[in-house]
C-alpha positions in Angstrom: 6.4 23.6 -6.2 4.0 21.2 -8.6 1.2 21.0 -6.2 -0.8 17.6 -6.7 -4.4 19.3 -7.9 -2.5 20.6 -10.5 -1.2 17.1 -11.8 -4.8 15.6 -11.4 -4.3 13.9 -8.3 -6.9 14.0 -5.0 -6.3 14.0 -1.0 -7.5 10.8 1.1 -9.8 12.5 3.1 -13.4 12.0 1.4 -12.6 8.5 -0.2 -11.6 7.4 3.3 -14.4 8.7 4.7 -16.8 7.3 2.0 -15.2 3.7 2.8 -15.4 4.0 6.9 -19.0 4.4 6.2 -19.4 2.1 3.3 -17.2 -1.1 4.5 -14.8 -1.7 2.2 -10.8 -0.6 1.8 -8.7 1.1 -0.6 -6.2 -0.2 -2.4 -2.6 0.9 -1.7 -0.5 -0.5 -4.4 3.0 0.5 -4.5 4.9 0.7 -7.8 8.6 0.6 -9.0 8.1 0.6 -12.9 6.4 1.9 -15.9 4.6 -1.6 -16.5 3.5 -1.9 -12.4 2.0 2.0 -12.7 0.3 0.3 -15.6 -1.1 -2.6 -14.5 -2.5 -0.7 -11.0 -4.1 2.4 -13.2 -5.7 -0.5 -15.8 -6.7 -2.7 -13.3 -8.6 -0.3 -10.6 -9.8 2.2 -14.2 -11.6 -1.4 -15.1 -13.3 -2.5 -11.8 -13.7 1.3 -11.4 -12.1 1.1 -7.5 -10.3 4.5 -6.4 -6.8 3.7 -6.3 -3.3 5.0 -3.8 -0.6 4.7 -5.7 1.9 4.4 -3.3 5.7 4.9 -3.2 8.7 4.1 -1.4 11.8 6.1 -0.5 13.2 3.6 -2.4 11.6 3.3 -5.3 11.5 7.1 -5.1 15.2 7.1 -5.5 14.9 4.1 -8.3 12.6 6.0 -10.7 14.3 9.3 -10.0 11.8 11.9 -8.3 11.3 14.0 -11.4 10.8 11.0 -13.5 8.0 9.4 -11.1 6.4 12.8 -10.8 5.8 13.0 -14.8 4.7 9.3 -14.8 2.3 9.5 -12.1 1.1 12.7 -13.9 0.9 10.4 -16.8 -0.9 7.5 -15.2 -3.7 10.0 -14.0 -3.8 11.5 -17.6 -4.1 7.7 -19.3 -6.9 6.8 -16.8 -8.9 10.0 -17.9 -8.2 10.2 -21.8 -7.5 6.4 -22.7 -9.6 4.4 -20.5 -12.4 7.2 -20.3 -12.4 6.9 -15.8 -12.5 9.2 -13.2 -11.6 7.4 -10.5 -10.1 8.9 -7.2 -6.5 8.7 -7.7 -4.1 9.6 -4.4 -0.5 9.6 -4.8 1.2 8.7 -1.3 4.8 8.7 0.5 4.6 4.9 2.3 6.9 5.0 4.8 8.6 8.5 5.0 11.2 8.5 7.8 12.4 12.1 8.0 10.5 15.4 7.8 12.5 16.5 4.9 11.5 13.4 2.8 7.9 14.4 3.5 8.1 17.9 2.3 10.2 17.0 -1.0 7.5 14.6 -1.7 4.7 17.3 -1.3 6.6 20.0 -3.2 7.0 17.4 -6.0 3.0 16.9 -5.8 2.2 13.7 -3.9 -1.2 14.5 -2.2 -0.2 12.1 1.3 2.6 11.1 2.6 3.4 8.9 5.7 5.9 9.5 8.8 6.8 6.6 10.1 7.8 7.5 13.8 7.0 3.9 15.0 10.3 2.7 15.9 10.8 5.9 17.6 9.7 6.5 21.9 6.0 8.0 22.1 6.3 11.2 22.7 9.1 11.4 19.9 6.8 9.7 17.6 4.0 12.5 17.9 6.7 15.4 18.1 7.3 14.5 14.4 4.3 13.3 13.2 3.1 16.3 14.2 5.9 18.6 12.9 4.9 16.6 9.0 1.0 17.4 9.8 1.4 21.2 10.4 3.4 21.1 6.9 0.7 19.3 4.7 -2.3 20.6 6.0 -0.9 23.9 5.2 -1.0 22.5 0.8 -4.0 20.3 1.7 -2.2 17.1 1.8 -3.5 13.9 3.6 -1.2 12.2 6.6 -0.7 9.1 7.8 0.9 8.0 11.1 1.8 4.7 12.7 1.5 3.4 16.3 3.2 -0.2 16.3 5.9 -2.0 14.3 5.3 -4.4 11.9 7.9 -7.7 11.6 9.7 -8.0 8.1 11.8 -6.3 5.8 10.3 -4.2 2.5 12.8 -1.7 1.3 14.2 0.3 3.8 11.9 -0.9 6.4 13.0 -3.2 8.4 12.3 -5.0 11.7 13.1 -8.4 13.3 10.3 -8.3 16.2 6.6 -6.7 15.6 5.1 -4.9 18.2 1.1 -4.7 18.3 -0.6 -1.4 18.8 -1.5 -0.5 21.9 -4.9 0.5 21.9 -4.5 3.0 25.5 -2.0 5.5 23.0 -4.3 5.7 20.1 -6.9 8.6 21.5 -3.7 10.9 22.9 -1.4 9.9 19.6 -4.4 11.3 16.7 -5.4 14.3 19.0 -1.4 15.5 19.7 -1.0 14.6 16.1 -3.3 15.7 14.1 -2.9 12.7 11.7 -5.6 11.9 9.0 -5.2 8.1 9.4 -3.7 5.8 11.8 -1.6 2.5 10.4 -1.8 0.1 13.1 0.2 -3.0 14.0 -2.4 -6.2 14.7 -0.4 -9.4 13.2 0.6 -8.3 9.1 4.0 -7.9 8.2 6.1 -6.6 5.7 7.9 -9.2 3.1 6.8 -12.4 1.6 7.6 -15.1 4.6 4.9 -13.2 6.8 4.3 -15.6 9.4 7.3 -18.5 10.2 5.1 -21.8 10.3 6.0 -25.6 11.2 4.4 -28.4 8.8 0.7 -28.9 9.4 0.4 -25.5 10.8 -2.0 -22.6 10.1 -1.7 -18.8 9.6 -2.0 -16.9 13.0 -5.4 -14.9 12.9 -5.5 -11.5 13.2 -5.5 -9.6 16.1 -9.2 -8.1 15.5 -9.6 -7.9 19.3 -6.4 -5.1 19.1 -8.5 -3.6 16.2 -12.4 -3.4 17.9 -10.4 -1.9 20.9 -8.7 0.7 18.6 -12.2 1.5 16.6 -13.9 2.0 20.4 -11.2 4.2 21.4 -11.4 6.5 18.2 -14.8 5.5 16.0 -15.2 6.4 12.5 -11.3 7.1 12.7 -9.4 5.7 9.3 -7.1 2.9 10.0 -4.6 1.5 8.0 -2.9 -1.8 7.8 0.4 -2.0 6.1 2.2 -6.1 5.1 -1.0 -7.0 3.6 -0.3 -8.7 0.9 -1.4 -12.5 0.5 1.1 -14.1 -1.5 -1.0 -16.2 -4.1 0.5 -19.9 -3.7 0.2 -20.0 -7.2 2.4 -17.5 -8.3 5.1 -18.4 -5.3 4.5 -22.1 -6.8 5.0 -20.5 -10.8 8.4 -18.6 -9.1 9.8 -21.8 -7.9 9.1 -24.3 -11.0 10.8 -21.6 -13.0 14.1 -21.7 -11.0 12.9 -19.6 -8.1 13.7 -20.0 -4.3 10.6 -19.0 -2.2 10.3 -22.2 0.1 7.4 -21.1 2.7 6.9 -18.0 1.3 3.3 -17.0 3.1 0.6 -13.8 3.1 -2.4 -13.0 5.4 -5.4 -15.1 4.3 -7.7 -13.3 2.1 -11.1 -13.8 4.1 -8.9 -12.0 7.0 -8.5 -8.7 5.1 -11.9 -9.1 3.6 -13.4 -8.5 7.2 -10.7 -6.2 8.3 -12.7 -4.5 5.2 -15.6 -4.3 6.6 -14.7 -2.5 9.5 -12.8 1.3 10.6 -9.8 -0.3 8.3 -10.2 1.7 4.9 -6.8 1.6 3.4 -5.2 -1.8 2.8 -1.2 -1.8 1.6 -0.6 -4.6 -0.7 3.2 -4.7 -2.4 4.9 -8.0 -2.1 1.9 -9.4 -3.8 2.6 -6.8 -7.5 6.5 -7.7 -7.0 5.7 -11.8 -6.7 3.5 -11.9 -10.1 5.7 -9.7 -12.1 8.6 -11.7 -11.1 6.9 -15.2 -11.5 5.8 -14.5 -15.1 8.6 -13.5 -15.7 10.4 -16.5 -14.7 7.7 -18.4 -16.9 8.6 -16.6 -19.8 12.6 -17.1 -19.9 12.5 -20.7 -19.1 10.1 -21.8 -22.1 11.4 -19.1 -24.4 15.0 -18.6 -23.4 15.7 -16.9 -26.5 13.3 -14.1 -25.7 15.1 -10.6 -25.6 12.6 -8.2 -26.1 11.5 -6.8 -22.9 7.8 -6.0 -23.9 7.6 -9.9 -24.6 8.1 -10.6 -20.8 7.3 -7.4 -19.4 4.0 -7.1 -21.0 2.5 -10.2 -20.0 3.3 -9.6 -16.3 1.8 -6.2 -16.5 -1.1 -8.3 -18.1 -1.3 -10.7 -14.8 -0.5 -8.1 -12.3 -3.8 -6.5 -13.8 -5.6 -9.3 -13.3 -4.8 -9.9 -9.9 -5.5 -6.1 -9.4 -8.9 -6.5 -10.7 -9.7 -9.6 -8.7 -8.0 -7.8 -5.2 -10.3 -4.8 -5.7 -13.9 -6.9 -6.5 -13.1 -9.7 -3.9 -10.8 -9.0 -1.2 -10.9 -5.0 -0.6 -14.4 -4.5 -1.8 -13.6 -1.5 -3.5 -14.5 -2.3 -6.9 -17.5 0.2 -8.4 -16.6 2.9 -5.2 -15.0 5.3 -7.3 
């Protein structure tokens, strides 16, 4: 068992608590390549923001779990020696369905990990939230639940109809549970087409009323939102010049998550929005140099954007910039 101290990594629990009380949100990026892992260590080592690196089953599976242990390992190691930072640096499951997913992840060193009981009944939700908690806490590790589904598809995790949380299961679902934080369901979703609009309409708000309720029921309690991501128009207008298809592609409004910042929400998942930029420079680069076939001459410059939009995330949505 590689446990995650070893490999530099930190648990959730004091950064979380240092953002409840200081209003702003980590970051959870999540990362499928070399050049992502890159981009998210560079961008949050230079605007000095702690940083969740955050992976899916998936992309898990993609990078090969030995392989992603050794580069997350390396990403730590490149943030300390190369860009001379010490910023909190949490290495998390998003979206673990089984128990046995979990504890591969935490023998493998990941320092949280999620269960994602919410398409599950109630009581079957905290039976294995529960069953994940008494296994981490036992190695230190962070958990995150979820109460609520979110709409979309991302990965494996899928779901036509969103469900918001109700705020009368919260108090019974942390105490029964255990949890370290609570991901809660109050209008995000997962994917790029977030919200399905008609011309001339506007973004649904969110439903902040769901969250004061929730921060009542359970104060100074670290909440989570998960779909977060705002899809920059400008990249999903870069993606379609280039031979794209992302007609009405559509995110949450940045001053919405800058004031879900502010309050009990202290982790903010943001993936659609790494994938879109990667994707749109690269686009960019094989339609004006179509005889391009080096990939650190398309990959590097989308590492170099993603950065960028890390960097601006970090100082003006999440807040998070100069917390580390």
């Amino acid at each position: 068992m590689a446990h995650y101290k070893e490999l530099g990594f930190v648990n959730s629990k004091k950064i979380f608590k240092k953002a409840v009380d200081g209003g702003f949100a980590v970051p959870g990026y999540n990362f499928n390549n070399m050049e992502q892992l890159q981009a998210i260590i560079g961008g949050c080592a230079e605007s000095n923001s702690p940083v969740i690196l955050q992976v899916s089953s998936g992309a898990r599976k993609y990078a090969n779990e030995t392989l992603l242990q050794y580069m997350a390992q390396g990403a730590v190691a490149m943030a300390r020696k190369d860009l001379k930072s010490n910023i909190p640096v949490i290495l998390h499951l998003d979206h673990g369905d089984t128990y046995e997913l979990c504890v591969s992840c935490i023998e493998s060193g990941f320092s949280s990990v999620m269960i994602d009981g919410s398409s599950k009944p109630f009581e079957e939700n905290i039976k294995l939230t529960k069953k994940v908690v008494e296994y981490a806490h036992k190695h230190d590790v962070s958990v995150e639940g979820e109460l609520g589904v979110l709409a979309g598809i991302e990965d494996e995790v899928s779901a036509e109809v969103s469900h918001y949380t109700n705020p009368d299961d919260v108090e019974e679902f942390v105490k029964k549970t255990g949890v370290d934080s609570l991901a809660i369901s109050i209008g995000t979703s997962h994917g790029a087409y977030k919200f399905k609009l008609k011309p001339g309409e506007s973004v649904p708000p969110l439903r902040f009323d769901i969250l004061e309720e929730i921060e009542k029921r359970i104060p100074g309690f670290p909440i989570v939102l998960h779909g977060s991501s705002s899809v920059p128009q400008e990249y999903v207008e870069m993606c379609n010049k280039y031979g794209g298809n992302l007609a009405g592609a559509v995110g949450v409004p940045e001053d919405q998550l800058r004031k879900a910042a502010h309050s009990a929400v202290c982790k903010i998942n943001i993936d659609t929005d790494g994938r879109l930029v990667v994707t749109a420079k690269i686009r960019e680069i094989f339609s004006k140099k179509p005889e391009e076939f080096d990939p650190r001459k398309y990959l590097g410059p989308a590492r170099e954007a993603l950065k960028e939009l890390i960097i601006r995330k970090n100082k003006e949505v999440l807040g998070s910039a100069d917390q580390a």
